[in-house]
C-alpha positions as CSV (number, residue, x, y, z in Angstrom):
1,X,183.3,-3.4,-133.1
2,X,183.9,-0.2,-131.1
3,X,186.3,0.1,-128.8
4,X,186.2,-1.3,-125.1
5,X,186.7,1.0,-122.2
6,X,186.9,0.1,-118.2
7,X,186.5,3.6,-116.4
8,X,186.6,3.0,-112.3
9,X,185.2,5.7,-110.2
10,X,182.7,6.6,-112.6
11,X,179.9,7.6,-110.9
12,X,181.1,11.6,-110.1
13,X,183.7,14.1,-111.2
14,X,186.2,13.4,-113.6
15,X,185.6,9.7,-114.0
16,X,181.5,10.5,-114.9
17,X,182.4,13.0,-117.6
18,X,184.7,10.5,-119.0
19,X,182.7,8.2,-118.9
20,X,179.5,10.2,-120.7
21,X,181.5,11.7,-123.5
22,X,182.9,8.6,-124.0
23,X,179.9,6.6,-124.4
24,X,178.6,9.4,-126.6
25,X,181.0,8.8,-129.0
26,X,180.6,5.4,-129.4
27,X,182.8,3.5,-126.7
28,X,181.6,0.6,-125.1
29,X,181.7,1.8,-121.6
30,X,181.9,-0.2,-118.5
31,X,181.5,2.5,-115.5
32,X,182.4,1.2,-112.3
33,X,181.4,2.6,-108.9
34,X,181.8,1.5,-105.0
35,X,179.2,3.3,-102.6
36,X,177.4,5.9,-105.2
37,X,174.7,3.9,-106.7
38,X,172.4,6.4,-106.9
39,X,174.8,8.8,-109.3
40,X,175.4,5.8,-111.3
41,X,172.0,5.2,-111.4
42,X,171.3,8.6,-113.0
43,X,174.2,8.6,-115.5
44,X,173.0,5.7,-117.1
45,X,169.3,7.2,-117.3
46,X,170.3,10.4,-118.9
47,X,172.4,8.2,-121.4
48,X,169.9,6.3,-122.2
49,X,167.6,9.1,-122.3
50,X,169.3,10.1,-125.2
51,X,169.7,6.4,-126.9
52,X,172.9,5.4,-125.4
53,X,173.3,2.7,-122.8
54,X,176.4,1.8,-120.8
55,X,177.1,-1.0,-118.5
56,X,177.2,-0.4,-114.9
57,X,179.1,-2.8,-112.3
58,X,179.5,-2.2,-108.4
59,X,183.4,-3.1,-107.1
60,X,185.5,-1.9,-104.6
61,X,188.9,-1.6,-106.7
62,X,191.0,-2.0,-103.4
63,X,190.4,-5.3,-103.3
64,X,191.3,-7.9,-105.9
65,X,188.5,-10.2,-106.0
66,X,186.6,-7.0,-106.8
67,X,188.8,-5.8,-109.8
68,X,188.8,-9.6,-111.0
69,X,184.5,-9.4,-111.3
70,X,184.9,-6.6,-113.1
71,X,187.1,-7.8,-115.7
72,X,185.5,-10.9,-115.7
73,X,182.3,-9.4,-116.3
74,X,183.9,-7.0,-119.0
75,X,185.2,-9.8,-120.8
76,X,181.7,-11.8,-120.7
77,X,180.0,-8.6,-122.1
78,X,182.8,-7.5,-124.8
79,X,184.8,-9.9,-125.0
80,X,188.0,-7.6,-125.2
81,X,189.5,-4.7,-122.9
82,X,191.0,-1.9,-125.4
83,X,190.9,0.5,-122.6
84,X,191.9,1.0,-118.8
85,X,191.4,4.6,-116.8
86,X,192.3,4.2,-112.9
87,X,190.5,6.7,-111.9
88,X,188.9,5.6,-108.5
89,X,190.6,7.2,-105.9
90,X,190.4,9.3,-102.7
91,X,191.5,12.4,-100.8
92,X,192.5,13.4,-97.0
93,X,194.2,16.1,-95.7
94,X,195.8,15.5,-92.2
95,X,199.1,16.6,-90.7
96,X,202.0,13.7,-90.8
97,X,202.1,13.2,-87.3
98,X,198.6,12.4,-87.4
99,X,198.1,10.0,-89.7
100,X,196.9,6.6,-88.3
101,X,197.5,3.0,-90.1
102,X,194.6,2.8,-91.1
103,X,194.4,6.4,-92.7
104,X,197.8,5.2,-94.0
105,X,196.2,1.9,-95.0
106,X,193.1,3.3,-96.9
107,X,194.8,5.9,-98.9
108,X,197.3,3.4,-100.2
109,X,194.6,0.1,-101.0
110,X,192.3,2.4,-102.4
111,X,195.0,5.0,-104.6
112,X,198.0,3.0,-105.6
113,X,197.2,-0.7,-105.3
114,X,194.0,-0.7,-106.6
115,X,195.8,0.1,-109.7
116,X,197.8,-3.0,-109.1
117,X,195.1,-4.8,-109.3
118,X,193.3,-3.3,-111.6
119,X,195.7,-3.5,-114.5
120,X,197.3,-6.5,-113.6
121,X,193.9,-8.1,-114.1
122,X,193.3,-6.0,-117.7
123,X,196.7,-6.2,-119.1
124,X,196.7,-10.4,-119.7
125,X,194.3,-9.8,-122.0
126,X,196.0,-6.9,-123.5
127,X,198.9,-8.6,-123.5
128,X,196.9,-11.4,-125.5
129,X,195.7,-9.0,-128.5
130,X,199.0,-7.0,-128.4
131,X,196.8,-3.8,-128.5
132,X,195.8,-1.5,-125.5
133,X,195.6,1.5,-123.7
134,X,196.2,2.5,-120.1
135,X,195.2,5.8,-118.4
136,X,195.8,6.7,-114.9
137,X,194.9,9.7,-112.9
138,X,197.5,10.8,-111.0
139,X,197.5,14.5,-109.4
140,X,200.3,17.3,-109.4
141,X,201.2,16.3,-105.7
142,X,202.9,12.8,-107.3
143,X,204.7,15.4,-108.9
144,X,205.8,17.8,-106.2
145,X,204.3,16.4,-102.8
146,X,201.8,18.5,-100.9
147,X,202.4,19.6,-97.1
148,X,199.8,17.6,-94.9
149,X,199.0,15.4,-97.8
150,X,201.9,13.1,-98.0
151,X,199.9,9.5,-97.8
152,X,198.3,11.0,-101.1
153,X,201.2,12.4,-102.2
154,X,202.7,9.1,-101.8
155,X,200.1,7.3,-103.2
156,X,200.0,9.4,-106.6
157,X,203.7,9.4,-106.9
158,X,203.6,5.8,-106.9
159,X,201.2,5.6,-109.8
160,X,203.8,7.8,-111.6
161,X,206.3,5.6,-111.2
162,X,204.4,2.7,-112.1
163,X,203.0,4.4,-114.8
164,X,206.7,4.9,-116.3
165,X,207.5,1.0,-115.6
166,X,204.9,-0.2,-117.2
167,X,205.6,1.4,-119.9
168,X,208.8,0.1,-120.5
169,X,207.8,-3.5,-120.1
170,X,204.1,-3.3,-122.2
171,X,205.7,-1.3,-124.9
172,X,206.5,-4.2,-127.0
173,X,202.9,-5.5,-126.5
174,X,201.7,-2.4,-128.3
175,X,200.3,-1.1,-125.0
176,X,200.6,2.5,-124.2
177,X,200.7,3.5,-120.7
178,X,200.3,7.2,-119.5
179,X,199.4,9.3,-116.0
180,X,197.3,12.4,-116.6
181,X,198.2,14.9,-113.4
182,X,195.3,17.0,-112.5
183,X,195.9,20.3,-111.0
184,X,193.0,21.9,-109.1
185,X,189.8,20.5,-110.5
186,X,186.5,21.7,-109.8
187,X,184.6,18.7,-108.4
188,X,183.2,17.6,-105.2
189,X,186.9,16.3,-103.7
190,X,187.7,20.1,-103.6
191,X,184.6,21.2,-101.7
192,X,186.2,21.9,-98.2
193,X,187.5,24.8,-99.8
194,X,185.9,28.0,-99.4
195,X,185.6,31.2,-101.4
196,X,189.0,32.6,-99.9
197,X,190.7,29.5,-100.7
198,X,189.9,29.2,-104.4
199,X,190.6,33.1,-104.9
200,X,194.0,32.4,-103.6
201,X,195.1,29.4,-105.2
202,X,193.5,31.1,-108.5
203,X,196.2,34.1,-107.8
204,X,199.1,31.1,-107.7
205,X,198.0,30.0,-111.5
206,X,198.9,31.5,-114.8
207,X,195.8,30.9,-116.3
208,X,193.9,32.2,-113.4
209,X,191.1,29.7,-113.0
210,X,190.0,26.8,-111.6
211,X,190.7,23.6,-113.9
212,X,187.2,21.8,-115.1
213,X,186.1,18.1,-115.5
214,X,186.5,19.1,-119.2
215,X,189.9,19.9,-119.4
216,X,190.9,16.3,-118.1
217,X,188.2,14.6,-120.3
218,X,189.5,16.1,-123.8
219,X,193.1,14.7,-122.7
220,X,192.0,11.2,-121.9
221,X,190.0,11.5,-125.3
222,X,194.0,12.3,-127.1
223,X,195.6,9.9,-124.9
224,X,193.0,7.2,-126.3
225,X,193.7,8.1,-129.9
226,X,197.2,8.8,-130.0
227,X,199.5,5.9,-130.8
228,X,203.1,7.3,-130.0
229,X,202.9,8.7,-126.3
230,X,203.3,6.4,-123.6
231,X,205.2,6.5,-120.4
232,X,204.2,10.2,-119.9
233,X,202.9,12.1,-117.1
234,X,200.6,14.8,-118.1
235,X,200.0,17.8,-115.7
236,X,197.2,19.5,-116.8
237,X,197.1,22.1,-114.2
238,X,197.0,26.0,-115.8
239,X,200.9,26.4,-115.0
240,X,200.3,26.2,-111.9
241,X,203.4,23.5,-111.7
242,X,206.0,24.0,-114.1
């Protein structure tokens, strides 16, 4: 049987083009989404357009009772879980000082513990088959911080460090655990910037471009078929850090 997959997020970005190459080559995709029914909508039509279908689930990851239907409804569906990518996640840029509770709040539910959640809820069964395979996005700002980002810097440095954990303690369970750590991708989260913005942060990269969806795809696509790498944290992001 193929292999199981459990993408969250999936419905833009990095988490659709995961999810649409992955489904083209063979995986039995479950793409979850929150709010964006409508982009959902039209992954699964041009998939199936082309005689591939992939199951489509609505959860809001920051809450467990959400992450339990859809693991539940994996499970019901598949049967197994090979594969976990927390991808779901969002983005704010605010000065320190002004960061409310709730801004505080929302970036950390919706980042870090949905990730909790989500692979607490995965893992048992993992843990069950002794086989599995964990993917989270992280970002280079986990890595290095980011001035007037720090609730997401926070956020993604936690995942890191969970990431490395986990690792430790599934190991023996023949689950591999690993953080991919985007640089500057082009997708919608990075629309504020303008043209001015994107030419300089171009002339602060080695490889001097933007990253694409692509880039992160092919190295979820290794991390899936690899079975010696775990407890990394891969920075994909031009040298940009290093």
């Amino acid at each position: 049987m193929s292999k199981v997959v459990i993408i969250t997020g999936a419905s833009r970005g990095i988490g659709r083009e995961i999810a649409k190459k992955l489904a083209i080559k063979g995986y039995k995709v479950v793409a979850n989404y929150n709010k964006s029914e409508n982009e959902i909508n039209n992954l699964k039509k041009e998939l199936n357009e082309q005689g591939i279908d992939i199951e489509c689930i609505q959860g809001d990851v920051s809450k467990r009772e959400d992450t339990k239907k859809i693991i539940n409804f994996t499970l019901s569906k598949f049967n197994k879980i090979d594969i976990l990518i927390n991808n779901a996640g969002i983005y704010q840029f605010k000065e320190f000082t002004q960061i409310s509770d709730n801004d505080w709040d929302y970036m950390i539910n919706t980042n870090l513990n949905s990730v909790f959640y989500m692979t607490q809820e995965a893992c048992k069964d993992m843990i069950k088959n002794k086989n599995g395979c964990i993917i989270n996005m992280s970002s280079i700002w986990g890595l290095v911080g980011s001035s007037c980002e720090v609730h997401y810097s926070v956020s993604k440095a936690g995942i890191d460090a969970m990431t490395k954990a986990l690792a430790k303690e599934l190991g023996p369970s023949n689950i591999r655990v690993n953080s991919i750590a985007p640089g500057i991708i082009d997708t919608d989260m990075n629309k504020e910037l303008n043209s001015e913005d994107l030419k300089n942060i171009k002339e602060e990269i080695p490889l001097d471009r933007i990253g694409k969806v692509e880039d992160i795809e092919k190295c979820v696509e290794w991390l899936i078929e690899d079975k010696y790498t775990t407890g990394q944290i891969i920075s994909i992001n031009g040298g940009w850090v290093i």
